[in-house]
N, C-alpha and C positions, 0 to 999 in steps of 0.2 A: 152576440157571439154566435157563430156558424153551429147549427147543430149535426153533428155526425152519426149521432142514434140510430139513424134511419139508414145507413151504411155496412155493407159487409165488405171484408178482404177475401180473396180469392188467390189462388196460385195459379197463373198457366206457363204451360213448360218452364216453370222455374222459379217466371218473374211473379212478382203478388202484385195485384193491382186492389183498385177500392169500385167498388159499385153499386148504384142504389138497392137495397133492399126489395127482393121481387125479381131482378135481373136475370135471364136466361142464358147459354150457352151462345147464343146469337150476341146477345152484347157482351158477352166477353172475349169474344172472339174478334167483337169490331173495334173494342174499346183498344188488346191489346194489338192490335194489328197481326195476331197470330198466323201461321203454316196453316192453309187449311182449304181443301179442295172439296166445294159441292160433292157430297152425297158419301163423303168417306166419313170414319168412325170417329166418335170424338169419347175420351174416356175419362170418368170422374171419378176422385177418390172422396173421400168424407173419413177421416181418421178419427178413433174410437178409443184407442189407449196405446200406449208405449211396448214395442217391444227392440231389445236390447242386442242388437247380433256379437257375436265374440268370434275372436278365431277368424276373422276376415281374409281370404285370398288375395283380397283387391285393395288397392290404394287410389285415390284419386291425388297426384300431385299438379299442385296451382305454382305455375310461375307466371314472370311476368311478360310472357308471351299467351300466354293462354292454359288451358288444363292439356295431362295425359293420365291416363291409367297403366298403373300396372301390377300384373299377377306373381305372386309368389312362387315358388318352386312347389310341389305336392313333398319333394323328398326333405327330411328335417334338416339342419346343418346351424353350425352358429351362426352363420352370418342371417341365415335368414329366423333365429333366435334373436338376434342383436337389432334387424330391424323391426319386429315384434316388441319389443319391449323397450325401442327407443326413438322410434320412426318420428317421435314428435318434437323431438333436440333436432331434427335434420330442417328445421321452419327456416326463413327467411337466411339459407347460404348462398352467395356467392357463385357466378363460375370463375374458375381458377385458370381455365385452360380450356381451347378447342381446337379440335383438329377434323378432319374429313369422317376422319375413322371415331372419332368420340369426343365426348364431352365430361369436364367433371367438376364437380360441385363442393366447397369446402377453402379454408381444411378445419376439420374439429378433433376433438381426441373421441380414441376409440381404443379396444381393447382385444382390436383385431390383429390377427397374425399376419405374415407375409412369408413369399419363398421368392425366391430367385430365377430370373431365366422366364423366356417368352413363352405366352400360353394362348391357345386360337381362341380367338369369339367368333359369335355369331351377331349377324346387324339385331339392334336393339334388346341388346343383355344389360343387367345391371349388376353392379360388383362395389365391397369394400375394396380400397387401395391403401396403403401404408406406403405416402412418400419415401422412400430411401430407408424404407423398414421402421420407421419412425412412428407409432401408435397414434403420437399425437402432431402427426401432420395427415392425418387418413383424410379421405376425400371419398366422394360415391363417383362413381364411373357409367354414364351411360352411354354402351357403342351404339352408333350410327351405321356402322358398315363391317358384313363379316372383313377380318383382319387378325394379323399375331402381331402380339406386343408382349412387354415387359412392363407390368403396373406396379408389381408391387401386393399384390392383392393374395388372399388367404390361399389355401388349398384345393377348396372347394369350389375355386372361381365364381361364375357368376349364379347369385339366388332368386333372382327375379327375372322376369321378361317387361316390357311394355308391349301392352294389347288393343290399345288404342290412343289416339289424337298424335298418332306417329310423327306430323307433319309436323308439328309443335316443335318435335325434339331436334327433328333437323332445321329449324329455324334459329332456334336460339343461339345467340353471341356473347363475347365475355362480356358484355354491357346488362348481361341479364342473371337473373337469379331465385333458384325457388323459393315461394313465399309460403307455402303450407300443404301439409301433408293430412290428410286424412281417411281414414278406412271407408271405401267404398260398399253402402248398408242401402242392398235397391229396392227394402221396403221397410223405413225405418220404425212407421207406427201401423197397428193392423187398423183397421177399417173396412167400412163397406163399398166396393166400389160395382163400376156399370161403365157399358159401354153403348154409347147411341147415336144414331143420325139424326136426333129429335131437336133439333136448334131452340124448340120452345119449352125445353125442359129447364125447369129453375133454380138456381142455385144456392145454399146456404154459406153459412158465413165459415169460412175454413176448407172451403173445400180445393182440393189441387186438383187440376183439367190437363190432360194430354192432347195436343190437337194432330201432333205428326210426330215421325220418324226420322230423326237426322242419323246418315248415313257417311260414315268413311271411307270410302275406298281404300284398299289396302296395297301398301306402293309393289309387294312383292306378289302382286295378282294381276297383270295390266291387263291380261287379255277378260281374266274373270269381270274384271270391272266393267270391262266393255259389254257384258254380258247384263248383268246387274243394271248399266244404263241403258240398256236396250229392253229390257223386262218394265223398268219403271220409269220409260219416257213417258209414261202421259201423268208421271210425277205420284203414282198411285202403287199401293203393294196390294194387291186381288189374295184375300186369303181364300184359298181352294182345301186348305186342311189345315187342322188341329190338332196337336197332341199333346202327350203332356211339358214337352220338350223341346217342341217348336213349331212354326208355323210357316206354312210354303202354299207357294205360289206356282201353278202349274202353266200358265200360258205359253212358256218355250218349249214345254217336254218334248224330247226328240231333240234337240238341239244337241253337238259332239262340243265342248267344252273343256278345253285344254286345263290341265292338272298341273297349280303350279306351284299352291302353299299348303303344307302339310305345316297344320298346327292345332293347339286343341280347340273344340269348338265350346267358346264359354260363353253363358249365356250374352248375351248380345252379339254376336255372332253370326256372321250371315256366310254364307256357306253356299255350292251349286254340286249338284251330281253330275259325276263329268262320266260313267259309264253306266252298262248296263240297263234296264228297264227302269225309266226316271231320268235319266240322262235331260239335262236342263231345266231343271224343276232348282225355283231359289227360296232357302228355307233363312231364317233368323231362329238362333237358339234362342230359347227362352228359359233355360237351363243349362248348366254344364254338361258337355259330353264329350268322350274323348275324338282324337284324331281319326281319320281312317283314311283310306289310299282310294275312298270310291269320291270324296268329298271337300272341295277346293274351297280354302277360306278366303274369302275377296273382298270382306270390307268387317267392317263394326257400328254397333250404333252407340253412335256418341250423346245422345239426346233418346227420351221418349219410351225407353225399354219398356213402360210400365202400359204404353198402349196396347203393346204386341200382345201383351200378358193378359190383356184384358177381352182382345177383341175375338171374335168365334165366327167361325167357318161362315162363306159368305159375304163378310163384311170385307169394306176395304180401307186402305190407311194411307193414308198423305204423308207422301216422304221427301224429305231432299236428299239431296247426295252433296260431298266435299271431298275432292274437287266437283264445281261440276262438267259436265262431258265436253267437251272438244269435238263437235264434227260441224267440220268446214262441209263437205259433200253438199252439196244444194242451194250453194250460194254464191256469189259472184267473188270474182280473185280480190277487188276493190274491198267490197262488204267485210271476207276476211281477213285483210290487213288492217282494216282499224279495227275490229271484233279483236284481233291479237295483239295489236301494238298493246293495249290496254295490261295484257299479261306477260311483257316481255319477251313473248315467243318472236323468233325470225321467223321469214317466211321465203319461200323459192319458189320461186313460178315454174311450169314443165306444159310441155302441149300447147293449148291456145293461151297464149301468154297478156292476149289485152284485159284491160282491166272489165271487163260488161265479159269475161269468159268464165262459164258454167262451172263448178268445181264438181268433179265425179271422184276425186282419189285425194285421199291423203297418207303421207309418208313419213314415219311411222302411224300406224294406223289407231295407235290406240290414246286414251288421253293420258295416260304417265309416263308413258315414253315419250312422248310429247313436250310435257314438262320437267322430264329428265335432263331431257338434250338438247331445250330449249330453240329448235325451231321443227319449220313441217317442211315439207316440199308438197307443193300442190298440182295437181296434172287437172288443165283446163278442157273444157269441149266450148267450140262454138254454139253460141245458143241453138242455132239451128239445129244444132243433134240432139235438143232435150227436148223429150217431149211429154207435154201435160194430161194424163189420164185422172181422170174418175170415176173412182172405185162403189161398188154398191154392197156396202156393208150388211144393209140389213135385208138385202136380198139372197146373197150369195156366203152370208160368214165364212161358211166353212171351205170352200173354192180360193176366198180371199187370204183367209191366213195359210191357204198354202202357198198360193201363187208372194204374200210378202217374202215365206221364207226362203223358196226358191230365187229368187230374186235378190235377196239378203236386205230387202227394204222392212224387214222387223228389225233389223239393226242399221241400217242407213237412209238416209231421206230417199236418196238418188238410185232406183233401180236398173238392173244390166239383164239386158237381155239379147243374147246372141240372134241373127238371121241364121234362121236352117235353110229355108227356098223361101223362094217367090215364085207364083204361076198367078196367071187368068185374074190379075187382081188381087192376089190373098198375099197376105203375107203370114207364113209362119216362123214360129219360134221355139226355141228349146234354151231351157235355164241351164247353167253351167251346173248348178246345182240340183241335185236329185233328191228335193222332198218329197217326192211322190215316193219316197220309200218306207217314209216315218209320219206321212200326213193324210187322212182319206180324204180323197177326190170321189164323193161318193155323189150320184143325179142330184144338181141343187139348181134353181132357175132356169132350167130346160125350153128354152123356147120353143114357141107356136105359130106357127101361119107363116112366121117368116123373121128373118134376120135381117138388120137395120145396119146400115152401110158406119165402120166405126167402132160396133159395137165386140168387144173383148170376149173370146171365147177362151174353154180349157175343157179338152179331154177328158171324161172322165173316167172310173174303173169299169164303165161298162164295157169300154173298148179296151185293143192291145197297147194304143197309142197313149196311155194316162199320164197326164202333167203338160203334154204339147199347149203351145200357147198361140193363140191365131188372130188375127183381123182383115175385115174383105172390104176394100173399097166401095162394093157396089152393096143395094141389097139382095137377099137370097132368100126364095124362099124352098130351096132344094137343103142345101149343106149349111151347116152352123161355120164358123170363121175359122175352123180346124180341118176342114175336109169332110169332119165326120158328121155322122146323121144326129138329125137333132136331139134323141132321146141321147145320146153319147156327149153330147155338150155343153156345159154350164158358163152362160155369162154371166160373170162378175162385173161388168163396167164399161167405161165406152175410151178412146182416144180422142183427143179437145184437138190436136192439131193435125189431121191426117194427113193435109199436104206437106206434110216433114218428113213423110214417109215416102215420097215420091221417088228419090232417090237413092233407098235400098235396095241392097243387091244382098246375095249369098254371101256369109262370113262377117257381113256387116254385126256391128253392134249398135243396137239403138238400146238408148239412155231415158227412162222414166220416172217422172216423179208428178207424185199427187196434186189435184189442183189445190186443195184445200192448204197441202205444206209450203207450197209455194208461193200462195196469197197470203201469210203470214206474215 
């Protein structure tokens, strides 16, 4: 008979696996095929006794489309009495009925009142209903889309919100039905927990492992999202601070971030400052905190809270996102017709319409509108106006990340950069965008002896001209690729196809993207 003695169980993100006795964070990460990117944080619990949460805000309901969460109202009322004290009769009902505007679930009795006459919601409220006033044809009501109706429903209308796996709930059809409710407890036993990049750390028997972040995008934030994918494209969250309440991410700071969801920030939460000093810094609550008008809610984490909770300034965290992002930009009109057919999206060709034509624009530009409206419109370039630079990271950082942002290639593969003149060889440039107001261009790889035909110059603040962007066909050992003197100009990287340059003129726009994104 097999002996298993020499065996431990393990939990990661959720699922329990078994592994030899001895086993480290490396094999159970390879064993489960887990989320997990080189050199980000992985967090382990080891639980130690029981403790008991009461009073829960949070509900996790399971149907059979998948899980949502939702939060309770702060203010008292029966109905949110009645779910308190019976949330667990609502198991395995029925949908009864759907509409654009809502869905409801039932019918069972209840002891709920009803009034008369149509009352507004807001998209994804939750409410008792009283069929035709009838207690015991009550049903639970979850809107989909702010609307006025007539439900049937108590006084106090709706006692709850849903706060995450929103997408679930516009999914679901009357073929479906909830299967279980239960209070949402995101530390149900205490223990001792850590968080490490140490893969050779070893495991005992019971322990739960975090390895990432799963992320929701939140439907009523498109542009925040697009923000949110743009911060953690390299699929990583960079914790730059710690508090007691949450943890952010500072790599876009300076970034303007349009204000779209005013809602409260509970813990899993992830949130952007869309003003003032902080402006683009992305935080995930790790605690409850109320709304405020400086701080746009754009997604939730639907997975992994207990990482965030764990991990300390410094470290960084592996995340997905759901949806994930939508940008066609940098890739051929061909490539993104089967990348979409996949997802139902239509598509419309605009510009260079053959199929081997560049994609620089997409219409609507974000990924929920996207999948709102279910198609894009695509504006093509002939290959010949993209052209391939590379970039010198670890020469120039800080030159680099302004020239992405100017450029808007921290949010896009495909960079734009207008012709200002051409003379004697050079071509310069100016970004349509002015992060040289929010970024320092301060002296970073200044050349010496001479300037190499190709090679990518940028103004810096020692001159009047800061953020100009230049390249000189020939070499130089007078002028940097800007005009300016060499101590005034920082090369960042070089042009791979200069003869694509041959025929810009003033007012031109030339089209750039990375060799490295584009050999992908």
């Amino acid at each position: 008979m097999f002996d298993t003695s020499d065996e431990i169980k393990v939990e990661i993100n959720g699922y329990e696996i078994e592994l030899q006795e001895g086993s480290t964070l490396e094999d159970a990460i390879r064993v489960s095929n887990a989320p997990y990117r080189k050199g980000t944080v992985v967090g382990i619990l080891v639980e130690r006794g029981d403790l008991k949460a009461e009073g829960s805000l949070e509900y996790t309901v399971r149907t059979s489309k998948g899980d949502f969460k939702i939060e309770l109202d702060e203010t008292p009322s029966p109905s949110k009495q009645r779910w308190v004290s019976s949330y667990g009769e609502y198991s395995d009902l029925p949908v009864r009925w759907v509409s654009k505007d809502a869905i409801a679930f039932g019918p069972f009795v209840s002891d709920t009142s009803s009034v008369r006459g149509n009352m507004e919601f807001k998209a994804f409220e939750i409410m008792f209903a009283a069929g035709g006033g009838d207690p015991g044809n009550t049903h639970l009501i979850f809107t989909r889309d702010k609307h006025v109706a007539e439900y049937g429903g108590p006084e106090e209308g709706a006692f709850a919100k849903v706060i995450s796996g929103k997408h679930i709930l516009l999914e679901l059809g009357k073929n479906d039905r909830v299967l279980d409710i239960e209070p949402f407890i995101e530390w149900e036993q205490v223990g001792e927990h850590i968080s490490t990049t140490d893969l050779s750390t070893r495991l005992e028997d019971g322990a739960k492992i975090f390895t990432y972040l799963e992320i929701e995008v939140d439907p009523e934030a498109p542009e925040g999202a697009e923000h949110l994918y743009a911060v953690t494209r390299d699929g990583v969250f960079n914790i730059d601070f710690v508090s007691t309440s949450f943890i952010s991410d500072h790599r876009f700071q300076g970034e303007l971030v349009t204000y779209e969801n005013f809602e409260p920030r509970s813990a899993g939460s992830v949130f952007v400052r869309t003003v003032g000093y902080g402006s683009g810094k992305l935080f995930i609550a790790t605690d409850d905190r109320t709304s405020t008008i400086m701080h746009s809610v754009v997604g939730h984490v639907v997975r992994g809270l207990q990482l965030a909770k764990m991990a300390k300034t410094g470290q960084k965290i592996t995340v997905e996102k759901s949806p994930p992002s939508i940008m066609l930009p940098g890739i051929s009109h061909l490539e993104a017709e089967t990348e979409m057919a996949g997802m139902g999206v239509e598509i419309a060709r605009e510009g260079y319409v053959e199929d081997d034509g560049f994609i620089v624009r997409q219409t609507p530009e974000t990924t929920i509108d996207i999948l709102r409206e279910g198609k894009v419109t695509l504006t093509g370039v002939d290959p010949q106006h993209l052209v391939k630079v590379e970039l010198y990271d670890e020469l120039a950082p800080k030159t680099i990340d302004f020239f992405r942002h100017a450029t808007e290639m921290q949010y896009k593969p495909v960079g734009v950069l207008p012709v200002l003149m051409t003379y004697d060889n050079t071509y310069i440039f100016k970004a349509e965008k002015e992060a040289e107001k929010y970024k320092e261009i301060l002296p970073e790889n200044t050349p010496r002896g001479k300037v190499s035909a190709a090679e990518i110059g940028v103004t810096n603040q020692a001159a009047k001209r800061a953020g100009m962007v230049g390249v000189k066909a020939e070499d130089s050992d007078l002028f940097g690729p800007t005009g300016e003197k060499f101590t005034n100009t920082n090369i960042i990287g070089k042009i791979l196809e200069m003869d694509k340059l041959a025929n810009l003129k003033d007012g031109d726009v030339m089209y750039v993207i990375e060799s490295s994104l584009e050999e992908e």
